[in-house]
C-alpha positions in Angstrom: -8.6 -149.2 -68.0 -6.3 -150.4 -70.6 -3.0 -149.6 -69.3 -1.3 -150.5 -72.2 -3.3 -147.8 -74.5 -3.2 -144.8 -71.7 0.8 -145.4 -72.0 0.7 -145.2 -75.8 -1.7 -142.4 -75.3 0.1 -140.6 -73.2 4.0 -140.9 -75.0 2.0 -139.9 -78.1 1.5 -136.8 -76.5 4.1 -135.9 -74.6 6.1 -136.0 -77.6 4.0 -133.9 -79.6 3.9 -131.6 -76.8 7.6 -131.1 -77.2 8.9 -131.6 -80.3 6.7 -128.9 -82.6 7.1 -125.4 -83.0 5.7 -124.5 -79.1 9.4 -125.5 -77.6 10.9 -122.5 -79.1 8.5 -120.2 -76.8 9.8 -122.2 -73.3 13.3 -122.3 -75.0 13.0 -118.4 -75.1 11.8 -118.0 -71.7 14.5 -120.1 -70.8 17.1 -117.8 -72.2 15.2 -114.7 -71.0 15.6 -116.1 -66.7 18.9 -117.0 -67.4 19.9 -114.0 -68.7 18.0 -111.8 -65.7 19.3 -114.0 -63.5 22.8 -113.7 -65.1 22.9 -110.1 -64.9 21.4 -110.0 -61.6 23.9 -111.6 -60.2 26.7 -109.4 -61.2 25.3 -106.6 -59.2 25.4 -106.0 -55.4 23.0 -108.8 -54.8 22.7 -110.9 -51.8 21.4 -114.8 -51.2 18.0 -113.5 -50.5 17.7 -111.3 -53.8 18.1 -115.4 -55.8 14.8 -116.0 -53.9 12.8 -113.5 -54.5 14.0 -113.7 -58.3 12.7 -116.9 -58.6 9.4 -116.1 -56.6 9.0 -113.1 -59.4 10.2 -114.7 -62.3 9.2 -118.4 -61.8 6.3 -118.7 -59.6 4.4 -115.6 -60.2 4.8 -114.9 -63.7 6.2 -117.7 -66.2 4.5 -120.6 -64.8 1.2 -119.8 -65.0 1.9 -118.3 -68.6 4.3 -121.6 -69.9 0.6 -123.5 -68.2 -1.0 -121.6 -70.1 0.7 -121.7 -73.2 0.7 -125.7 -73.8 -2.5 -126.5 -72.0 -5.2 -124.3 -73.4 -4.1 -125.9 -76.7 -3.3 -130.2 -75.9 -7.4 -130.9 -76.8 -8.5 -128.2 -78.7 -5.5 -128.4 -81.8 -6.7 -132.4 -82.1 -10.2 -131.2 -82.0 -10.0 -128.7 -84.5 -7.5 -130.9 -87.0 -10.1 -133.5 -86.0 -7.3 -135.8 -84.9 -9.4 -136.1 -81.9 -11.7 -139.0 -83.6 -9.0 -141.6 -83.6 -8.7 -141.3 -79.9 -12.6 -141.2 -78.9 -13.6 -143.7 -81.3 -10.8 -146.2 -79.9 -12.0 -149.1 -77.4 -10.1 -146.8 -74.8 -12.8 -145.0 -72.6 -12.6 -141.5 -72.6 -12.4 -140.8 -69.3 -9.2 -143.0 -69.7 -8.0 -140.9 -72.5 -8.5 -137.6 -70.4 -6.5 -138.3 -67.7 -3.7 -140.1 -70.5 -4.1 -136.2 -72.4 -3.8 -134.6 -68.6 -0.3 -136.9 -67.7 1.2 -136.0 -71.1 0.8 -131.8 -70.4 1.6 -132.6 -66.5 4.8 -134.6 -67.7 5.8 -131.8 -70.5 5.5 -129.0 -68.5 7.4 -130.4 -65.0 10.6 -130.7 -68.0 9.7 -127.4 -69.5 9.6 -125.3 -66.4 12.3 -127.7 -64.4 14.7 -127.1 -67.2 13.8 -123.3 -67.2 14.5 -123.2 -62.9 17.7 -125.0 -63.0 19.1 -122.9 -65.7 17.7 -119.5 -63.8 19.1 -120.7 -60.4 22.6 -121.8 -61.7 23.3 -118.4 -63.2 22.5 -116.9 -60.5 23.9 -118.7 -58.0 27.1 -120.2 -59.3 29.2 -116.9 -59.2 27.9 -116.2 -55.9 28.3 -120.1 -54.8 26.6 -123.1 -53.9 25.7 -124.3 -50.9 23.4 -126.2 -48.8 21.1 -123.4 -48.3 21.0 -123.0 -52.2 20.1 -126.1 -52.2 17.2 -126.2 -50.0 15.9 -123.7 -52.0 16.5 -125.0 -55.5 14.7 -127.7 -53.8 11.9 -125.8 -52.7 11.1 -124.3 -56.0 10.9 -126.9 -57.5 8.2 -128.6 -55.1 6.4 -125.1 -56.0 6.8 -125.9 -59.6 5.3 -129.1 -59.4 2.7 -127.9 -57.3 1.8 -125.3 -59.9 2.1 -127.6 -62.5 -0.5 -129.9 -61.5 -3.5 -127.3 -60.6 -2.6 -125.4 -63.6 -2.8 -128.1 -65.5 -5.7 -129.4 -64.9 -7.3 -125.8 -65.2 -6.0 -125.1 -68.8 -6.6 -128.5 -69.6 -10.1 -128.3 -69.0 -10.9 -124.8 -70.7 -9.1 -126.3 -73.9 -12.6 -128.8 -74.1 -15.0 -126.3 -73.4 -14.2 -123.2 -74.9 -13.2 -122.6 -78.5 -10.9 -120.0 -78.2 -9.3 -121.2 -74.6 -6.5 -119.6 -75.4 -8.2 -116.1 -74.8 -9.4 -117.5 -71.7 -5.6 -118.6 -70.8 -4.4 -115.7 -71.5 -7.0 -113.6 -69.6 -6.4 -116.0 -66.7 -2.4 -115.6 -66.7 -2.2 -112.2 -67.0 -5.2 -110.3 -65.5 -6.8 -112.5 -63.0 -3.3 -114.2 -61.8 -0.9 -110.9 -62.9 -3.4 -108.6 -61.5 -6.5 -110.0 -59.0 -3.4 -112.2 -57.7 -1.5 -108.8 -56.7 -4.3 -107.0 -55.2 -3.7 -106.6 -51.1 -6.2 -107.8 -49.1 -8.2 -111.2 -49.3 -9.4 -110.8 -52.8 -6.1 -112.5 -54.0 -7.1 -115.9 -51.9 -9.1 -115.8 -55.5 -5.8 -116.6 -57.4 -4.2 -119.9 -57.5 -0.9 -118.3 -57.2 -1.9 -117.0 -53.7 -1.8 -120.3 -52.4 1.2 -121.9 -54.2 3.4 -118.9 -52.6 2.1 -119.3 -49.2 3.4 -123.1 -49.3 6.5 -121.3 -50.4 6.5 -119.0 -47.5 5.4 -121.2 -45.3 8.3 -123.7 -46.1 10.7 -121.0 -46.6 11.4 -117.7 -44.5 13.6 -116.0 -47.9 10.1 -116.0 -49.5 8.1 -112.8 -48.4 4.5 -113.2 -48.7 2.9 -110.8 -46.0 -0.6 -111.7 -47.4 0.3 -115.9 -47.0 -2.7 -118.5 -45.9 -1.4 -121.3 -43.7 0.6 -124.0 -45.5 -1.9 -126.8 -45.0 -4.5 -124.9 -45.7 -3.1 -123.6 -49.0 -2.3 -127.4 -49.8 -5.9 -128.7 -49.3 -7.0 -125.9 -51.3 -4.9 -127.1 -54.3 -5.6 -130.6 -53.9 -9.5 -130.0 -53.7 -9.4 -127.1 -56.6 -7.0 -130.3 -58.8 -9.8 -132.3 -58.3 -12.9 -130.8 -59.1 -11.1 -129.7 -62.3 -10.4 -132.8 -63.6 -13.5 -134.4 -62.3 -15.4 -131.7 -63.9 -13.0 -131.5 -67.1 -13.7 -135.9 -67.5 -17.4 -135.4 -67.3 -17.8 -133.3 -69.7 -14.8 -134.8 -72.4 -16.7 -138.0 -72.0 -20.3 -136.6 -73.0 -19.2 -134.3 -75.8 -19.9 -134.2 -79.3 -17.0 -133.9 -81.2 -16.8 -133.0 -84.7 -16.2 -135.4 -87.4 
């Protein structure tokens, strides 16, 4: 692989990931945590009540939707302003420039939603005080984030090669399936992907209540296999495409 065009590849995009009109949605989101958070805080609220703030806010709900926002759309704009030529009629091999498009979205995202967390946490948790067990926490979410980040990724990532419209399918996915098969008692919610992203949470933290939780090893295989087959199924098929143009 030419490590010198993946890099270039892969700045390319993470800038255009950030700086277009798309920032103003996570910059909103931003504002809309900090301000729940804000106000939250102000009423007769305890250290627990930051936690399971962050669990609803944060790892339930705005990750998978911020995911879904940028990823269903990092192939599929360049394929449909068939900017997507230059990069698969380059010497760089497409699985290469996969993996370059998969880093750029994985990179833009773990700043997005970092940036989102820290500000949500501190206005929360400033007027009440910071400590060490604020800390571990912060710290904790954010290990969820990144965990999040990376299967969600690669999910979103994928459907923007295969389906035209992948933002329908992102949005079905977020909201129904995740919002709604995810919330459903029983084991039919080991079907979401935010199932097992909360039971590392619970299983690393006892502020995070999930009754339903699979073991934490468990839940982290499960990730790490589901990661894989996305992107191994996601290169396959970006490297045998026909492209328009």
């Amino acid at each position: 692989m030419d490590i010198t065009a993946f890099v270039s590849l892969t700045i390319y995009k993470f800038r255009k990931i950030l700086f277009n009109k798309r920032v103003l949605a996570a910059l909103l989101v931003g504002v809309l945590v900090t301000g729940v958070m804000a106000y939250a805080s102000t009423l007769d609220v305890v250290f627990r009540d930051g936690a399971i703030l962050l669990d609803v806010l944060i790892i339930s709900f705005f990750l998978p939707v911020v995911t879904m926002f940028y990823g269903s759309s990092v192939i599929r704009d360049e394929i449909e302003d068939m900017s997507i030529t230059m990069v698969i009629t380059s010497p760089m091999r497409r699985w290469a420039a996969y993996l370059s498009y998969y880093t750029a979205l994985l990179l833009s995202l773990l700043l997005l939603l970092f940036m989102i967390l820290t500000a949500g946490f501190l206005a929360f948790f400033i007027p009440l005080g910071l400590d060490s067990n604020a800390l571990e926490l912060y710290l904790n979410m954010l290990l969820l984030v990144s965990i999040g980040c990376v299967v969600y990724s690669a999910l979103f990532l994928l459907a923007s090669v295969v389906l035209e419209r992948s933002i329908y399918f992102g949005l079905f996915y977020a909201f129904i399936w995740e919002g709604f098969i995810g919330s459903i008692p029983g084991r039919i919610s080991e079907f979401a992907l935010k199932h097992y992203i909360r039971s590392i949470g619970a299983g690393r933290m006892e502020l995070m209540e999930f009754a339903a939780a699979s073991g934490m090893t468990y839940s982290f295989q499960v990730l790490t296999v589901v990661t894989v087959v996305l992107l191994a199924v996601g290169i396959f098929i970006f490297r045998y495409k026909e492209f328009p143009g």
